[in-house]
One Martini backbone bead per residue (centre of mass of N, CA, C, O) as a GRO file, in nm:
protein
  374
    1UNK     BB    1  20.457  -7.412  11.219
    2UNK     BB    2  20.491  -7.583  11.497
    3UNK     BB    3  20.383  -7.768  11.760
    4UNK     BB    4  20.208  -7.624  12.042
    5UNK     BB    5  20.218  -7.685  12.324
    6UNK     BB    6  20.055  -7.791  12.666
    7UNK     BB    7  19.927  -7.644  12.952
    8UNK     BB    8  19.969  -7.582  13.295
    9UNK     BB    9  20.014  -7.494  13.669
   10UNK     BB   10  19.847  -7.756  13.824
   11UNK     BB   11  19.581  -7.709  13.968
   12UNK     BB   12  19.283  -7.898  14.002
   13UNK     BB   13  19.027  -8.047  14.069
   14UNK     BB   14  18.848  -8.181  14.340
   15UNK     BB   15  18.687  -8.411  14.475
   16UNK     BB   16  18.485  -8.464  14.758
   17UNK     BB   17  18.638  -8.710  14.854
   18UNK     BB   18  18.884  -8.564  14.862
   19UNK     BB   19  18.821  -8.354  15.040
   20UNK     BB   20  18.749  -8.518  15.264
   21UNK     BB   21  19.001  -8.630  15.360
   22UNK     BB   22  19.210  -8.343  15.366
   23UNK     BB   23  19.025  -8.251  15.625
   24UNK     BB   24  19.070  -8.450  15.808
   25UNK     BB   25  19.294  -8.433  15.849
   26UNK     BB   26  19.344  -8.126  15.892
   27UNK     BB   27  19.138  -8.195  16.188
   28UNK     BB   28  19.179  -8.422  16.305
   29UNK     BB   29  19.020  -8.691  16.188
   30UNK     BB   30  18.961  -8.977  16.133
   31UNK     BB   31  19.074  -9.222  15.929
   32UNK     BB   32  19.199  -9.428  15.646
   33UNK     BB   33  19.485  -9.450  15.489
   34UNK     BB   34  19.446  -9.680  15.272
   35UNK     BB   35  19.167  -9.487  15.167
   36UNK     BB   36  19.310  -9.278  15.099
   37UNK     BB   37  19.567  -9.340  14.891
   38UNK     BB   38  19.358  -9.457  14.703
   39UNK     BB   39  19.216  -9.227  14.634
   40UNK     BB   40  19.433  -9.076  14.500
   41UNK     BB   41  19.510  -9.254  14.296
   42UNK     BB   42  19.274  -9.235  14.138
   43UNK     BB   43  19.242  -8.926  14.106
   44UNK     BB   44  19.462  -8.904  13.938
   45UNK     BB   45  19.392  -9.058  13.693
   46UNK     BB   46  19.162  -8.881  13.638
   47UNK     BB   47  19.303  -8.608  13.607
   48UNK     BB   48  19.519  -8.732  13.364
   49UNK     BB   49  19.247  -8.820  13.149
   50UNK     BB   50  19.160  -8.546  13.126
   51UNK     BB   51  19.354  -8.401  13.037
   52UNK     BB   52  19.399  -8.572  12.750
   53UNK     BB   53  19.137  -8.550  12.660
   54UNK     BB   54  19.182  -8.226  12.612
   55UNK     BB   55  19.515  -8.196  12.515
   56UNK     BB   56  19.765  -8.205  12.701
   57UNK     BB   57  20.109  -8.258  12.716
   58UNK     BB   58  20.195  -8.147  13.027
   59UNK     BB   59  20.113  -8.263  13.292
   60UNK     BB   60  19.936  -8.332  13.626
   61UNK     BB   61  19.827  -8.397  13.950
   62UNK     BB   62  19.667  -8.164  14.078
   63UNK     BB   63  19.705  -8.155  14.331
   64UNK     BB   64  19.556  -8.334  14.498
   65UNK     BB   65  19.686  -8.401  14.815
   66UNK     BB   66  19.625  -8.101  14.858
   67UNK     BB   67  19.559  -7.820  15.026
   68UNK     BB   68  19.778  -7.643  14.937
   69UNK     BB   69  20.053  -7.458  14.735
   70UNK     BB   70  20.197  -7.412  15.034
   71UNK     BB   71  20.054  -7.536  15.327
   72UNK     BB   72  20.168  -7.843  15.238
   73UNK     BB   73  20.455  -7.773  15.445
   74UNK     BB   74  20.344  -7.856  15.706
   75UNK     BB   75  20.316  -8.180  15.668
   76UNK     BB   76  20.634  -8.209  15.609
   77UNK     BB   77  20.750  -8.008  15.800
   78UNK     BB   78  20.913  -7.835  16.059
   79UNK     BB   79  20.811  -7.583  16.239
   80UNK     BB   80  20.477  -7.568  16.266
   81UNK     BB   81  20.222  -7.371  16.400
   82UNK     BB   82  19.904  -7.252  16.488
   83UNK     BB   83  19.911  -6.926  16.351
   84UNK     BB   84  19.831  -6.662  16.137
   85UNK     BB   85  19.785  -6.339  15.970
   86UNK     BB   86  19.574  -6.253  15.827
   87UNK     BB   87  19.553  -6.036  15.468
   88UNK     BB   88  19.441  -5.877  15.263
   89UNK     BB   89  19.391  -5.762  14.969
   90UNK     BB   90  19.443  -5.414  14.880
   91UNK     BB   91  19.226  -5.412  14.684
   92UNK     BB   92  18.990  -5.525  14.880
   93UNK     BB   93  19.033  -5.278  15.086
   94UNK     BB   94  18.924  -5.061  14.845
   95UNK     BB   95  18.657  -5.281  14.848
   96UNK     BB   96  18.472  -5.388  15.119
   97UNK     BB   97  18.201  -5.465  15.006
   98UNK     BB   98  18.330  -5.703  14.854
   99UNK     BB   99  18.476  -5.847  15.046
  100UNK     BB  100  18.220  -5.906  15.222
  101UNK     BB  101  18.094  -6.091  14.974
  102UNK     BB  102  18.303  -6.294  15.008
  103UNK     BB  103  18.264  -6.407  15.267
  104UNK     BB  104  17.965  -6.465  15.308
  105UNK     BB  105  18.007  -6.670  15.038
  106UNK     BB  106  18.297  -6.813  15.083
  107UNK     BB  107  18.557  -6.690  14.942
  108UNK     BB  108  18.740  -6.780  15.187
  109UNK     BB  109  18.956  -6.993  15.238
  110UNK     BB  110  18.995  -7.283  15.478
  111UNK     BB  111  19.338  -7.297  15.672
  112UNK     BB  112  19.557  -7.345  15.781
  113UNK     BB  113  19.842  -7.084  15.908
  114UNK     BB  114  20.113  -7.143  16.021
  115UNK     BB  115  20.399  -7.090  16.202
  116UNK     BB  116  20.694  -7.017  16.259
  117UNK     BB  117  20.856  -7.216  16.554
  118UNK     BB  118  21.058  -7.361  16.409
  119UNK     BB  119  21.276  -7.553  16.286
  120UNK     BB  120  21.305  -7.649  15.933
  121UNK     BB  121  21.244  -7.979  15.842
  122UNK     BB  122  21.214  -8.289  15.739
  123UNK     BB  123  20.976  -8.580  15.733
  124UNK     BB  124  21.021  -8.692  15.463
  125UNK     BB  125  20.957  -8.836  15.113
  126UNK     BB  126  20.656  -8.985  15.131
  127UNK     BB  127  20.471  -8.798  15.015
  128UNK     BB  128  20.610  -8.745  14.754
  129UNK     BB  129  20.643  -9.048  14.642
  130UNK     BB  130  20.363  -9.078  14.596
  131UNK     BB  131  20.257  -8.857  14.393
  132UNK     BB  132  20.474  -8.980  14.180
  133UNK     BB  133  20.377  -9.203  14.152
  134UNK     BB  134  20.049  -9.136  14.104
  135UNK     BB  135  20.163  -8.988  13.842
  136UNK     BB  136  20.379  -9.226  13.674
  137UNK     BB  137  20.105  -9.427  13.634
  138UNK     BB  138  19.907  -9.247  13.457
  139UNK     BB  139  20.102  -9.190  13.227
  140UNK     BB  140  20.123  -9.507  13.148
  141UNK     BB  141  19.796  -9.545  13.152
  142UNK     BB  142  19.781  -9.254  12.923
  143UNK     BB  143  20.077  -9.189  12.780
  144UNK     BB  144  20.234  -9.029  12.867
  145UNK     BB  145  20.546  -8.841  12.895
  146UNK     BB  146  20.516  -8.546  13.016
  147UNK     BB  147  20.502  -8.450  13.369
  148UNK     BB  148  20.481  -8.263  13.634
  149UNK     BB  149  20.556  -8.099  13.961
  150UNK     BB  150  20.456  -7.916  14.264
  151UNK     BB  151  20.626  -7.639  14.427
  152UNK     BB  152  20.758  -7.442  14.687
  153UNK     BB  153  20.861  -7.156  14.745
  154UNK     BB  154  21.001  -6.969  14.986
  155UNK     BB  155  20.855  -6.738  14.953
  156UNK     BB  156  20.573  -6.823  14.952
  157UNK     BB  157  20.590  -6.990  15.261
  158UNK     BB  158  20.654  -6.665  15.391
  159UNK     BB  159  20.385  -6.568  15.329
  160UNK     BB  160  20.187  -6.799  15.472
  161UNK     BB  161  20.422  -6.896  15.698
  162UNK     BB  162  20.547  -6.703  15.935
  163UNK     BB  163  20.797  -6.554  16.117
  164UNK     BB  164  20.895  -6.681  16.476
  165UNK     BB  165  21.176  -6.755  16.499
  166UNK     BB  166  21.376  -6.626  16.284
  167UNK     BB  167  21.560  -6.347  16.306
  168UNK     BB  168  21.528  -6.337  16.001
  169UNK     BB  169  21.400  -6.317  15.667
  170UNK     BB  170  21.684  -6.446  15.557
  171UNK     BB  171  21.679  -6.694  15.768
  172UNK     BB  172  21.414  -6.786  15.660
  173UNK     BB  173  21.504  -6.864  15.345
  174UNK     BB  174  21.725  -7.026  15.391
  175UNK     BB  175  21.595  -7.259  15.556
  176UNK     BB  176  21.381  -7.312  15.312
  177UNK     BB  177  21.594  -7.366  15.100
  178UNK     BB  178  21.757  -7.615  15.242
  179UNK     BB  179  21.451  -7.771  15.296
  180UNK     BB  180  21.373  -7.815  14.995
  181UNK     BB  181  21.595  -7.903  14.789
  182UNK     BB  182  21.491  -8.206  14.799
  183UNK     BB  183  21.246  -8.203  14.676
  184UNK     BB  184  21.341  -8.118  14.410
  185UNK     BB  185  21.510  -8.331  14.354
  186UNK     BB  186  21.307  -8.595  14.373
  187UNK     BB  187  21.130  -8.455  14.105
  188UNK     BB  188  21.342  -8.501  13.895
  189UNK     BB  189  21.478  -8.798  13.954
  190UNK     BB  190  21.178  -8.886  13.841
  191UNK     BB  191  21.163  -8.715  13.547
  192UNK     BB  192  21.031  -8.489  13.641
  193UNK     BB  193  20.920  -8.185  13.632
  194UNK     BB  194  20.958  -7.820  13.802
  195UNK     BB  195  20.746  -7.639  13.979
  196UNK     BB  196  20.714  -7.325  14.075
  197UNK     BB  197  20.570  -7.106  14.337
  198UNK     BB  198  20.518  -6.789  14.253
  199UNK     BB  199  20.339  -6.506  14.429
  200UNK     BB  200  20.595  -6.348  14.564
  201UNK     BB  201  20.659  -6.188  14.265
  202UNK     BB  202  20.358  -6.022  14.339
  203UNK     BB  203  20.183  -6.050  14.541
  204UNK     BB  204  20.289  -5.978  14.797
  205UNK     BB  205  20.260  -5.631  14.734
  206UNK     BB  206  19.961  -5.617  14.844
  207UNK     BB  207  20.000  -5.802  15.113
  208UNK     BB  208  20.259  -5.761  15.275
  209UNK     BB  209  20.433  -5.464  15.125
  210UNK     BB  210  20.253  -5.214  15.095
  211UNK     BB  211  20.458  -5.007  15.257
  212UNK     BB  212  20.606  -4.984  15.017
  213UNK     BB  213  20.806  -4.951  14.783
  214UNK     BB  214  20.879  -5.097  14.461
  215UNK     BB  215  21.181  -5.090  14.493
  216UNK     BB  216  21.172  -5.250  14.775
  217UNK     BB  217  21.036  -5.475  14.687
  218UNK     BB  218  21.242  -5.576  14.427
  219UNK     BB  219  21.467  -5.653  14.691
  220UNK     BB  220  21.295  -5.878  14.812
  221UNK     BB  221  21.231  -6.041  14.584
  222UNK     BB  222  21.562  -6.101  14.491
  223UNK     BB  223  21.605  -6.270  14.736
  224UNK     BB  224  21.380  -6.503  14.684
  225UNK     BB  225  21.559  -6.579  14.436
  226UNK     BB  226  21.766  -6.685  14.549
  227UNK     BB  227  21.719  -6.867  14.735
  228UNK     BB  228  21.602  -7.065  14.524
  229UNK     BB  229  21.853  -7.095  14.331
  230UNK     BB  230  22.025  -7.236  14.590
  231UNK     BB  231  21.786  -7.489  14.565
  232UNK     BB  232  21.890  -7.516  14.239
  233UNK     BB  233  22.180  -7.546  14.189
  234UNK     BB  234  22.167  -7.886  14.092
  235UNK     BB  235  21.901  -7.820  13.864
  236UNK     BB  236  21.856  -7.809  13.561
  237UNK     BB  237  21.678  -7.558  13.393
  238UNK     BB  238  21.516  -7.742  13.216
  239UNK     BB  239  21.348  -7.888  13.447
  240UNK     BB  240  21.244  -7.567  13.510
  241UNK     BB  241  20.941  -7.385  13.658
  242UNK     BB  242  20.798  -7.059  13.677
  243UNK     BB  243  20.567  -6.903  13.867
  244UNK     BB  244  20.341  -6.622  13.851
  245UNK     BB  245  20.135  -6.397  14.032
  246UNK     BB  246  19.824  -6.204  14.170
  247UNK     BB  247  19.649  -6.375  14.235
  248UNK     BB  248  19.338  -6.643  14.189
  249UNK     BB  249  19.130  -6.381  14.196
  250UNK     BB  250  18.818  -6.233  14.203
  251UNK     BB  251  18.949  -5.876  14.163
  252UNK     BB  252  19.041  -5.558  14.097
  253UNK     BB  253  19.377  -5.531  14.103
  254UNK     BB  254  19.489  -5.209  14.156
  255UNK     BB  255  19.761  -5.349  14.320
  256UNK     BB  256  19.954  -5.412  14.078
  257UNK     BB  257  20.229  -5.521  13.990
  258UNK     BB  258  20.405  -5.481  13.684
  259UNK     BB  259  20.558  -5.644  13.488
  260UNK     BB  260  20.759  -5.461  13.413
  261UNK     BB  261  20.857  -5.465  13.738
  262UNK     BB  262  20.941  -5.806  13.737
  263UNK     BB  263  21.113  -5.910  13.496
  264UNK     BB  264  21.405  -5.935  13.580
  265UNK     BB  265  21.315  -6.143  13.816
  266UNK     BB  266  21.186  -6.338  13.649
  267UNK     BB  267  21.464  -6.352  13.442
  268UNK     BB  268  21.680  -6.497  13.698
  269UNK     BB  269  21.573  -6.748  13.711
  270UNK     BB  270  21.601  -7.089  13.761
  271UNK     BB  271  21.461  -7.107  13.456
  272UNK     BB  272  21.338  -7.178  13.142
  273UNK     BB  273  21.025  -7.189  13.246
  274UNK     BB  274  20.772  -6.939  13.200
  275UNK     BB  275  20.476  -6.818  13.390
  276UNK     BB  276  20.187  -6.617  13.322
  277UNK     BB  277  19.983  -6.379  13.294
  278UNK     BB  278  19.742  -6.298  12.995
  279UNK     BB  279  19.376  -6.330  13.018
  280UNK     BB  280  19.315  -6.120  13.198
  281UNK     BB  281  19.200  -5.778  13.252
  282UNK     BB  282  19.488  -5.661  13.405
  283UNK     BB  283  19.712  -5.875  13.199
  284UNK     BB  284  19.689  -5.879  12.897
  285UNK     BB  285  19.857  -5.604  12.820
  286UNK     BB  286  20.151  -5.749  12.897
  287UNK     BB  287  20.283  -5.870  12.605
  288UNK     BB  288  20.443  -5.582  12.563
  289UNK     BB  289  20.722  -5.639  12.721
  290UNK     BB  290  20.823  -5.877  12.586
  291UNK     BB  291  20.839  -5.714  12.334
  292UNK     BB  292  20.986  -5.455  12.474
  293UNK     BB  293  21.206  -5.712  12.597
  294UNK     BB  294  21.330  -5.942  12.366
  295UNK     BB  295  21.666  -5.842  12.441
  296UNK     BB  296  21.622  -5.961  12.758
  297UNK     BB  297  21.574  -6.260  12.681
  298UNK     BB  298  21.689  -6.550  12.722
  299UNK     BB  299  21.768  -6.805  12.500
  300UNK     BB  300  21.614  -7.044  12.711
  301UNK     BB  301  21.358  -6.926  12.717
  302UNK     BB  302  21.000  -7.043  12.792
  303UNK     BB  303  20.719  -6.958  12.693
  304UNK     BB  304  20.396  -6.955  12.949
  305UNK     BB  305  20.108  -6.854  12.861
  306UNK     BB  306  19.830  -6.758  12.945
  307UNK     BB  307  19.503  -6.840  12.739
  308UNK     BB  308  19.350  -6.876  13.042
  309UNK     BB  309  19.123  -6.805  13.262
  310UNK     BB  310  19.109  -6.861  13.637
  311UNK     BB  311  18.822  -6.653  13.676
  312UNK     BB  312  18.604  -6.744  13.490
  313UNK     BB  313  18.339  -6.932  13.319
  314UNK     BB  314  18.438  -6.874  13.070
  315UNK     BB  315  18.493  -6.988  12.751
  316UNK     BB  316  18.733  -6.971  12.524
  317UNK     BB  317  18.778  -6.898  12.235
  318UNK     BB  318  19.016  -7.077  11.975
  319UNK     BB  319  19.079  -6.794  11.839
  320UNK     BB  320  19.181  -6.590  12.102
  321UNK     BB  321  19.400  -6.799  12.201
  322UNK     BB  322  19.593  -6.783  11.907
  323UNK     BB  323  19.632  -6.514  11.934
  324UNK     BB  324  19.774  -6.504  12.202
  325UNK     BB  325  19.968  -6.700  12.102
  326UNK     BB  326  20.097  -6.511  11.840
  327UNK     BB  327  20.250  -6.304  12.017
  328UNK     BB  328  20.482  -6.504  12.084
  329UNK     BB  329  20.556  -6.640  11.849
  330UNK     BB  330  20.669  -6.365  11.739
  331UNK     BB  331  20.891  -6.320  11.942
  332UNK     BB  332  21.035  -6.599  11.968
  333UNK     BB  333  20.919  -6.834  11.848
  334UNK     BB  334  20.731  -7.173  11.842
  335UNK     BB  335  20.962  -7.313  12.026
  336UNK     BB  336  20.911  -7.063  12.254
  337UNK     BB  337  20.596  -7.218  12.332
  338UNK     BB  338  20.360  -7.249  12.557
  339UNK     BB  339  20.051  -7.349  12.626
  340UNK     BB  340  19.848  -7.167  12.908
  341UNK     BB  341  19.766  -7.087  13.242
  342UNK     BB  342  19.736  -6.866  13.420
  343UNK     BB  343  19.623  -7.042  13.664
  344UNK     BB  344  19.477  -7.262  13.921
  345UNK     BB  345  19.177  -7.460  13.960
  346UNK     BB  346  19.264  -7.556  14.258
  347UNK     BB  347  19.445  -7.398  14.510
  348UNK     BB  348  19.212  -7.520  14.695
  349UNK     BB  349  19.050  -7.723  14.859
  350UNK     BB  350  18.726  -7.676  14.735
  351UNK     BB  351  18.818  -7.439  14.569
  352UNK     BB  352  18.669  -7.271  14.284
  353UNK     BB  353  18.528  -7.055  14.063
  354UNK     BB  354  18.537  -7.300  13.835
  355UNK     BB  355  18.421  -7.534  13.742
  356UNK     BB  356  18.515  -7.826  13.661
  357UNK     BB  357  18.371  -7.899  13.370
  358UNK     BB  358  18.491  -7.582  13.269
  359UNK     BB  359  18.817  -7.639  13.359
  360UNK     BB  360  18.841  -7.846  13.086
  361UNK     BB  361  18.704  -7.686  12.844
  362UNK     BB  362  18.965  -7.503  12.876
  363UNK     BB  363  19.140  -7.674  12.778
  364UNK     BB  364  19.011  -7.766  12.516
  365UNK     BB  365  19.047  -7.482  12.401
  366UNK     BB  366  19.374  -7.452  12.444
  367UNK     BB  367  19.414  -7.685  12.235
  368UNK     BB  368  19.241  -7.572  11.995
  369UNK     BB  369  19.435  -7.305  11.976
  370UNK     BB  370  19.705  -7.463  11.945
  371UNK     BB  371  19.624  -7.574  11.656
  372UNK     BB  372  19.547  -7.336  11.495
  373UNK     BB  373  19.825  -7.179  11.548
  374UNK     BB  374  19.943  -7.435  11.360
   0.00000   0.00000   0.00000
């Protein structure tokens, strides 16, 4: 078996620093544009340096300088104002108990995330290309070859920024999909790998469409994918990472729609790279979907399997890791997997069930299941 590659999902803790920054931006209090942006760029530094201290092989920029992975294009697009109406994941409000004690103890990131309410377009690509420079700057001064960079899907943006402008579900998908795809393009342009970041493929299942059956849910996942497609048009399938979850928190997960539905729709997306749960307690034995539809994995797939989990402070013994990762290598064979994490260490700024130095140890553990598997 040849050398498995390692990697992770995205975003990674940030420091005190970056988080008052990112939240003065966020509330409008005065700040220094110069002493921002040198902080980004040290942050990322740091952060691309740990990451190989740990193991990893193909890095990303940790999201430093977003506020989360979805409402960060509040910021850079038009037509977005105001406040969504927030909603609790299905399966939080069947423990209100559990629900409250989250609350209680601040277990909800605070975060604007504004409706859309007017056109959506474009404000340039200028924080974007710092994000690009200060993630391929580290990667120089740190040898690393290949690195990624984390953008929001239709879908997702769909989810927590709440359409109140355009006529139609379907209007503002396409909407999003013709606004984001320079954004796409412009991070392959610039030779780093593209994430799309889809939980929109299943939390929303349980938080936006809960009252749908699962068969409506995966009509409208399926509209979801198309949109998104339509934005990777001209980016070839090799360059693009496709991440699926039922959302990144501890919580009873009850009501999540199982792997094995949702198959399909995520095997349909136009990325040769697939990222996914597999090390969590709700979603560890969906291994077998994979295994029990491996004549319908189309042979370009590169599966991206979780070995390590992204809520709770457990650091998982790298013989465990290697279980993990040789479920998958049995199945499509050992070039056609790189191990990563389940979700990311840093989902929003400041917020984050994991301990940052635990969640570092953690990749280094994901590291050394990754050699032990070779």
């Amino acid at each position: 078996m040849g050398k498995i590659l390692t990697t992770h999902v995205g975003s990674l803790p940030r420091t005190q620093t970056v988080v008052d920054f990112i939240f003065a931006r966020e509330r409008g209090t005065p700040y220094d544009a110069a002493e921002f942006d040198a902080a980004m760029t040290q942050a990322v530094d740091d952060t691309v340096a740990k990451q190989v201290a740990a193991g990893i092989d193909i890095v990303s920029d940790g999201e430093t300088s977003k506020i989360s992975y979805a409402t960060y294009v509040k910021d850079r697009y038009t037509g977005f104002d105001g406040d969504s109406p927030r909603n609790a994941p299905a399966d939080l409000k069947k423990f209100p108990s559990f629900l409250k004690r989250l609350a209680d103890d601040g277990g909800t990131p605070q975060y604007a995330r504004p409706m859309c309410v007017g056109e959506v377009k474009s404000k340039g690509q200028g924080e974007l290309e710092k994000d690009i420079a200060n993630l391929k700057a580290a990667m120089n001064t740190h040898g690393v070859d290949r690195g990624f960079m984390n953008a929001a899907s239709p879908g997702v943006i769909s989810l927590f920024l709440q359409n109140d402008f355009y006529k139609t579900r379907e209007a503002y998908l396409a909407a999003l999909a013709d606004a984001m795809k320079a954004e796409y393009e412009t991070i392959v342009a610039s030779g780093l790998d593209l994430q799309l970041d889809c939980p929109d493929l299943a939390l929303s299942r349980h938080m936006l469409f809960n009252d749908l059956s699962d068969e409506e849910f995966i009509r409208i996942a399926a509209s979801h994918v198309e949109a998104l497609n339509h934005a990777l048009s001209d980016i070839p399938a090799d360059k693009i990472r496709i991440h699926i979850c039922w959302g990144n928190y501890e919580g009873p997960h009850v009501c999540d729609i199982p792997m094995a539905k949702m198959f399909d729709t995520l095997m349909s997306a136009k990325a040769d790279y697939v990222l996914f749960e597999t090390s969590n307690p709700r979603h560890g034995h969906e291994w077998t979907t994979f295994r029990d539809r491996k004549a319908d994995i189309p042979d370009r797939k590169i599966l991206v399997p979780g070995v390590v989990d992204t809520t709770t402070n457990f650091v998982e013994h790298p013989e465990l890791v290697a279980q993990r990762i040789a479920r998958f290598t049995d199945i499509v064979g050992a070039d056609r997997v790189i191990a990563g994490s389940d979700c990311g260490f840093g989902t929003f700024a400041g917020f984050g069930a994991v301990d940052p130095e635990i969640a570092y140890a953690k990749l280094g553990a994901l590291a050394e299941g990754a050699r032990l598997a070779k």
